[in-house]
FITORLO-934340 format. One record per residue: chain; x, y, z of N, C-alpha, C, CB in turn; residue number from 1. Coordinates in steps of 0.001 Angstrom, whole numbers, m for minus. Each point is the difference from the previous one (the first is absolute). Glycine has a CB too. Layout:
# residues N
+----+---------+---------+---------+---------+---------+---------+---------+---------+---------+---------+---------+---------+-----+
| ch |     n.u |     n.v |     n.w |    ca.u |    ca.v |    ca.w |     c.u |     c.v |     c.w |    cb.u |    cb.v |    cb.w |   i |
+----+---------+---------+---------+---------+---------+---------+---------+---------+---------+---------+---------+---------+-----+
|  A |       X |       Y |       Z |       X |       Y |       Z |       X |       Y |       Z |       X |       Y |       Z | NUM |
...
+----+---------+---------+---------+---------+---------+---------+---------+---------+---------+---------+---------+---------+-----+
//
This chain:
# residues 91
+----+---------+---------+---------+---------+---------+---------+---------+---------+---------+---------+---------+---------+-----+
| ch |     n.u |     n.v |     n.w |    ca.u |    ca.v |    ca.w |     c.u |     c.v |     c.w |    cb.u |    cb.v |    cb.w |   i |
+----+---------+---------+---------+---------+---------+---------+---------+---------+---------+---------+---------+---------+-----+
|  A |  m32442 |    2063 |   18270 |     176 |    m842 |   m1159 |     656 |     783 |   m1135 |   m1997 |   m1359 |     688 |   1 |
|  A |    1741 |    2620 |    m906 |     241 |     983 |    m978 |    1554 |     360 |    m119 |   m2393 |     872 |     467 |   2 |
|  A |    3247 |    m750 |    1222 |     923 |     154 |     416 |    1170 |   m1455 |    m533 |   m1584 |    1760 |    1945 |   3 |
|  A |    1134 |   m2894 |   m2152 |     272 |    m804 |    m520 |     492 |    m593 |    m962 |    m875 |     455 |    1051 |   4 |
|  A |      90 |     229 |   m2063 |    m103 |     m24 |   m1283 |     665 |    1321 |    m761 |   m2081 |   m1507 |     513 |   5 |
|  A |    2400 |    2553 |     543 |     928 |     586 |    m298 |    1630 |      78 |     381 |   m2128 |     703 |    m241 |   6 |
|  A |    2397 |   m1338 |    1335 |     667 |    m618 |     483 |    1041 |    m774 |   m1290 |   m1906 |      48 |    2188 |   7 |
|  A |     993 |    m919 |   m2961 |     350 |    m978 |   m1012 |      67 |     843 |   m1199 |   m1084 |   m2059 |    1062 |   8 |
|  A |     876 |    2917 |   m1345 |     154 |     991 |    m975 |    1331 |     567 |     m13 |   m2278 |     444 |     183 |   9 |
|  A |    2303 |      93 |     855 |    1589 |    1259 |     415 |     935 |   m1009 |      33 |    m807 |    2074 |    1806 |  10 |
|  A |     923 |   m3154 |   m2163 |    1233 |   m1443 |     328 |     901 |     885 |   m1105 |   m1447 |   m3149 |     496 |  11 |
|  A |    2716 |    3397 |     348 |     943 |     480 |    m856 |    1275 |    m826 |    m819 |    m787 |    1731 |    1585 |  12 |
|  A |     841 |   m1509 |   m2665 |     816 |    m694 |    m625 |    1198 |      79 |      31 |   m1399 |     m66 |    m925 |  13 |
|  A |    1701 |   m1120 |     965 |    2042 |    m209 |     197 |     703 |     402 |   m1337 |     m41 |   m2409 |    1607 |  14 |
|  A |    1318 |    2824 |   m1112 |     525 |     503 |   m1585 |     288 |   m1161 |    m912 |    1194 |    2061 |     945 |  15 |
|  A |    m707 |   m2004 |   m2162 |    m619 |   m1277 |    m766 |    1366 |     441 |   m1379 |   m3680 |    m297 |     832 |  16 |
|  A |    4741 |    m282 |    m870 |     758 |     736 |   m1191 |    m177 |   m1301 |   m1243 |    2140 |    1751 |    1737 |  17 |
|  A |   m2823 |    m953 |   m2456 |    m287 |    m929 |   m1622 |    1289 |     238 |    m919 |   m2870 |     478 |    m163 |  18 |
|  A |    2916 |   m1920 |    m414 |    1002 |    m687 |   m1045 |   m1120 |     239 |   m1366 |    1602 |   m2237 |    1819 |  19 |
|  A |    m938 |    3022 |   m2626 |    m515 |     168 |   m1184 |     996 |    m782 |   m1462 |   m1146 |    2426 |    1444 |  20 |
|  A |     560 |   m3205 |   m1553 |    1126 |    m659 |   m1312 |     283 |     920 |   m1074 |    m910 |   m2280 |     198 |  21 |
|  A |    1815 |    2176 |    m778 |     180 |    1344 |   m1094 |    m440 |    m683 |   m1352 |    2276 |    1393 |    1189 |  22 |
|  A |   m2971 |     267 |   m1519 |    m773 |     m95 |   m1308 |   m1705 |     162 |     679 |    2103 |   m1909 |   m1622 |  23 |
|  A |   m1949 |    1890 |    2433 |   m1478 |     164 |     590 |    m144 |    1546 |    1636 |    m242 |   m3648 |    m867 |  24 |
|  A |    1210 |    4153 |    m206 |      58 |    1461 |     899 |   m1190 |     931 |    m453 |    2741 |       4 |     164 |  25 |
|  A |   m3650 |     532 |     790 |   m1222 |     841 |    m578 |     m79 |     921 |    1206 |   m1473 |   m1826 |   m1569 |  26 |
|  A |    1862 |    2463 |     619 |     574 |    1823 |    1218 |   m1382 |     285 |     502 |    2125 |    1745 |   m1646 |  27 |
|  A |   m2869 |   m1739 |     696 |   m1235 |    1158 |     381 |   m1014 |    m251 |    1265 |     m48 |     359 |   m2597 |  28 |
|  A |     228 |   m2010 |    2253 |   m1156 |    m924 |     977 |     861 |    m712 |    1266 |   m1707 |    m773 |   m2339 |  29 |
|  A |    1525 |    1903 |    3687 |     258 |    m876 |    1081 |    m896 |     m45 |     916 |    1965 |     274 |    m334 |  30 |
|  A |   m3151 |    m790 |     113 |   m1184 |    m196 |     632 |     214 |   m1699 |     228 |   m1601 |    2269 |   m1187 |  31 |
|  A |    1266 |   m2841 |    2557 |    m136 |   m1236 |     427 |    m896 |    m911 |    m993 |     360 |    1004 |    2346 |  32 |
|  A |   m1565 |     m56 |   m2480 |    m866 |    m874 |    m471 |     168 |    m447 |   m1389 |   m1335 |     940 |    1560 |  33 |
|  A |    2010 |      75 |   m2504 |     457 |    m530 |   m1249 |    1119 |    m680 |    m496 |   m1122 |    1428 |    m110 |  34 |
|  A |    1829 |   m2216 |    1112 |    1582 |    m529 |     m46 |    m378 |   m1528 |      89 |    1549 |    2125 |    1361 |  35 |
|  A |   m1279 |   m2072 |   m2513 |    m476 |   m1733 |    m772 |    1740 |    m898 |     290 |   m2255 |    1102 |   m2892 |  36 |
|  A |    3437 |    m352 |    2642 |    1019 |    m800 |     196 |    1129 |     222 |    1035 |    m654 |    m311 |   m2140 |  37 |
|  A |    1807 |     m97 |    2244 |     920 |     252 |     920 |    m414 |   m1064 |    1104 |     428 |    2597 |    m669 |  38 |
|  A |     584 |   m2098 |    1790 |     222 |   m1102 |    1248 |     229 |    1162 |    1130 |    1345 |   m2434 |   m1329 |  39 |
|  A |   m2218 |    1920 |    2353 |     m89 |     901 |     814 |     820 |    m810 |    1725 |   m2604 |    1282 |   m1806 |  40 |
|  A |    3817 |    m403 |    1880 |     730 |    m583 |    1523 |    m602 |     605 |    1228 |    2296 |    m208 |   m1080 |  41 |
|  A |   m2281 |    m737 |    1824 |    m447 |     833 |    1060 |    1724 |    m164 |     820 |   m3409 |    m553 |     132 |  42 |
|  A |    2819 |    1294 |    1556 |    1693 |     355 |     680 |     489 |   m1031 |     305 |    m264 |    1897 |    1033 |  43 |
|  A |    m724 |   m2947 |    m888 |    1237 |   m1645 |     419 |     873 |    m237 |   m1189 |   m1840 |   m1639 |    1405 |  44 |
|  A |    1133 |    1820 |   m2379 |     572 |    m833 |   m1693 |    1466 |     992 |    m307 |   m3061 |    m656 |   m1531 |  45 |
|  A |    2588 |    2145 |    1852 |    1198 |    1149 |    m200 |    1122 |    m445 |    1005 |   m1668 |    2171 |    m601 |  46 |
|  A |    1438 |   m2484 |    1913 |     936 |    m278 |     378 |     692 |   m1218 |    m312 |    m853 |    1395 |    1248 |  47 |
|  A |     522 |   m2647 |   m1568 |     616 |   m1228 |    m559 |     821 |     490 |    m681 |   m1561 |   m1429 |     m31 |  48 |
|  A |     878 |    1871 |    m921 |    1214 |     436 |   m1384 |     650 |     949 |     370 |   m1171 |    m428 |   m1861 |  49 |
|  A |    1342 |    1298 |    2695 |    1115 |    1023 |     748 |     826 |    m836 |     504 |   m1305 |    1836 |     685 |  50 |
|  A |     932 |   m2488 |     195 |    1109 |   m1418 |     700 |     784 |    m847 |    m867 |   m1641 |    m381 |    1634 |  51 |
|  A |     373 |    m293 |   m2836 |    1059 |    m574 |   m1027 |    1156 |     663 |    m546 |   m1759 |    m993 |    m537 |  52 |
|  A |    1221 |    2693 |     155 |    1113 |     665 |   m1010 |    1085 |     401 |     958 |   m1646 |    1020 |   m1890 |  53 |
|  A |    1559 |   m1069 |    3058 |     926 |     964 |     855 |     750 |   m1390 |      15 |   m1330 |    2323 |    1634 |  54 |
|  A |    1083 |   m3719 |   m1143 |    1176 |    m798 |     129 |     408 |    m800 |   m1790 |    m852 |    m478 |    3190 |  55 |
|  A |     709 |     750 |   m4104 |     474 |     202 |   m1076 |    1091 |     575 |    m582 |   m1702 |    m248 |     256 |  56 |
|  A |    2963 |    m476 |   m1025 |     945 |     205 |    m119 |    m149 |     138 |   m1386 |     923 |    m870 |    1974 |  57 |
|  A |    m598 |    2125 |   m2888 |     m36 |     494 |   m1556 |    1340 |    m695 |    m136 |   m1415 |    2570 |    m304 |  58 |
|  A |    1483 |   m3462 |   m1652 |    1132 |    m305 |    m168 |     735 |     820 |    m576 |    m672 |   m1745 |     119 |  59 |
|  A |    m352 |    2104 |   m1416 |     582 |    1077 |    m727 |    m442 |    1506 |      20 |     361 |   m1888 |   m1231 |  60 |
|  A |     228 |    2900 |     216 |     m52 |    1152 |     176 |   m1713 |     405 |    m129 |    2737 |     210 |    m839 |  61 |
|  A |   m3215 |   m1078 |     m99 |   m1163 |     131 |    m609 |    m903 |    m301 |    1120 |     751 |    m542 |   m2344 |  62 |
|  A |    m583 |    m448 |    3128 |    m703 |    m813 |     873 |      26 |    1275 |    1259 |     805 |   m2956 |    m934 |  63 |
|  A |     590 |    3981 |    1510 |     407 |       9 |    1146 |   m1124 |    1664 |    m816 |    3078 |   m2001 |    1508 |  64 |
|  A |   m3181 |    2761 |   m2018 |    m711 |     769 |    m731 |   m1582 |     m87 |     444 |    1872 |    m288 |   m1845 |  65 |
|  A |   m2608 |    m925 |    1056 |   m1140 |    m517 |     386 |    m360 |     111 |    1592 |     412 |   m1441 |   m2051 |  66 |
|  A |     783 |     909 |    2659 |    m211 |    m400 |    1202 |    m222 |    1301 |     862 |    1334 |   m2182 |    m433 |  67 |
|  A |    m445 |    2923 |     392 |    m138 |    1488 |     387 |   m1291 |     500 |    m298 |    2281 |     389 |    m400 |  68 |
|  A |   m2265 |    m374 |   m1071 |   m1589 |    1108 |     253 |   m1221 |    m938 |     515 |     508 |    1777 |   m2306 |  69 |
|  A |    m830 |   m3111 |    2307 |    m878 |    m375 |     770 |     m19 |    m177 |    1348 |    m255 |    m620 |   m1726 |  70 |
|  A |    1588 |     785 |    2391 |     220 |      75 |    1447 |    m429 |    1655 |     419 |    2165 |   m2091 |     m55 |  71 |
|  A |   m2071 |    2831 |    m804 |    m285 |    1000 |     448 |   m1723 |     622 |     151 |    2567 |      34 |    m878 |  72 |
|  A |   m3001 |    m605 |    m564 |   m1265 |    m174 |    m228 |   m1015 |    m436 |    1585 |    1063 |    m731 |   m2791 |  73 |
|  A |    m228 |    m413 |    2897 |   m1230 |    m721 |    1231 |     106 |     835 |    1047 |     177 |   m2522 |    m360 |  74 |
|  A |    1103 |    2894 |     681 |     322 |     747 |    1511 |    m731 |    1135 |    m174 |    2385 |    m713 |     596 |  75 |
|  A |   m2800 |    1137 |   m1838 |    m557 |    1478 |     307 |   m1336 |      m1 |    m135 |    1858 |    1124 |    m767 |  76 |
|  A |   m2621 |   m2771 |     m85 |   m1509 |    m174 |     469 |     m39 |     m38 |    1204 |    m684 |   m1087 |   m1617 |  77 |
|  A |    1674 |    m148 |    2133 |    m401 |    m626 |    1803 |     m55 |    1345 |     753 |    1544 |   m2547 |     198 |  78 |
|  A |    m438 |    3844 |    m421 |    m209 |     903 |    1162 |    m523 |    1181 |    m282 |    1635 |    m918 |     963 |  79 |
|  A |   m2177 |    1149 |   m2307 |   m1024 |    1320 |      17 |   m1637 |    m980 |     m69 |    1983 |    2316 |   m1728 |  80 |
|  A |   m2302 |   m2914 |    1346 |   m1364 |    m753 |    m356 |    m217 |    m616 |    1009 |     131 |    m326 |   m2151 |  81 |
|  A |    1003 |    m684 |    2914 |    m653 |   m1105 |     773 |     409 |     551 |    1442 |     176 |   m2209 |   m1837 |  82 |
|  A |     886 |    3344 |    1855 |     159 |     649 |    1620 |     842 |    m961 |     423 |   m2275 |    1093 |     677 |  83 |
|  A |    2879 |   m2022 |   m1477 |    1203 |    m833 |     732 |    1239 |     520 |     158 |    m928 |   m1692 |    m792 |  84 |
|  A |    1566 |    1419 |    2494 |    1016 |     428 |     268 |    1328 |   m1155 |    m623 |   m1494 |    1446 |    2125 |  85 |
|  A |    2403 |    m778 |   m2652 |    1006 |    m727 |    m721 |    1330 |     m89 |     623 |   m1177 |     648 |   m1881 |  86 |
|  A |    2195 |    m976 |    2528 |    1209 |      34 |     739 |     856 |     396 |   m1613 |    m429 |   m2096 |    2643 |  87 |
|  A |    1269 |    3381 |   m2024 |     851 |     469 |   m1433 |    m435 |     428 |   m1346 |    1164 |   m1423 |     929 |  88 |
|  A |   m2675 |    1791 |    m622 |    m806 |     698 |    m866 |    m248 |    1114 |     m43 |    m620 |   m1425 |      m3 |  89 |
|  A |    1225 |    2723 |    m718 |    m610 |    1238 |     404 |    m767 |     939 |    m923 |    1722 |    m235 |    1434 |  90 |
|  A |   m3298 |    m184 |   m1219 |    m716 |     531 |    m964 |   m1071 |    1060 |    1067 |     317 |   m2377 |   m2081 |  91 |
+----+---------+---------+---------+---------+---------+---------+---------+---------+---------+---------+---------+---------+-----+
//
């Protein structure tokens, strides 16, 4: 029974990349238990929005900018955090 209940203890956690809105950046505190805000993705949600941004066409310079550093952003959560293999990704 003991074996059980530890069993349910050791449940290891999936990686988890949090959306922090700005203005509510707090360096000091990254403890689970004290994180009152933000949005937390898990790897299905990361990949949607990898799929959305990758078939996404930037109009402008400003837009094609944006687009870059968040394309780069996800590819390098999905394959250092989530262990996803990427075709034409080399991280």
């Amino acid at each position: 029974m003991s074996l059980q209940k530890k069993k349910k203890k050791q449940k290891t956690k999936e990686p988890r990349t949090r959306i922090i809105p700005p203005g509510e950046d707090k360096t000091g505190e990254d403890s689970d238990d004290e994180v009152e805000g933000g949005m937390y993705l898990e790897k299905e949600d990361m990949l949607v929005i990898y799929k959305a941004l990758k078939n996404y066409k930037p109009v402008t310079d400003d837009e094609e900018m944006v687009y870059e550093l968040l394309l780069e952003q996800f590819e390098e959560s999905l394959v250092v955090d989530y262990k996803v293999k990427l075709r034409g990704v080399r991280w």
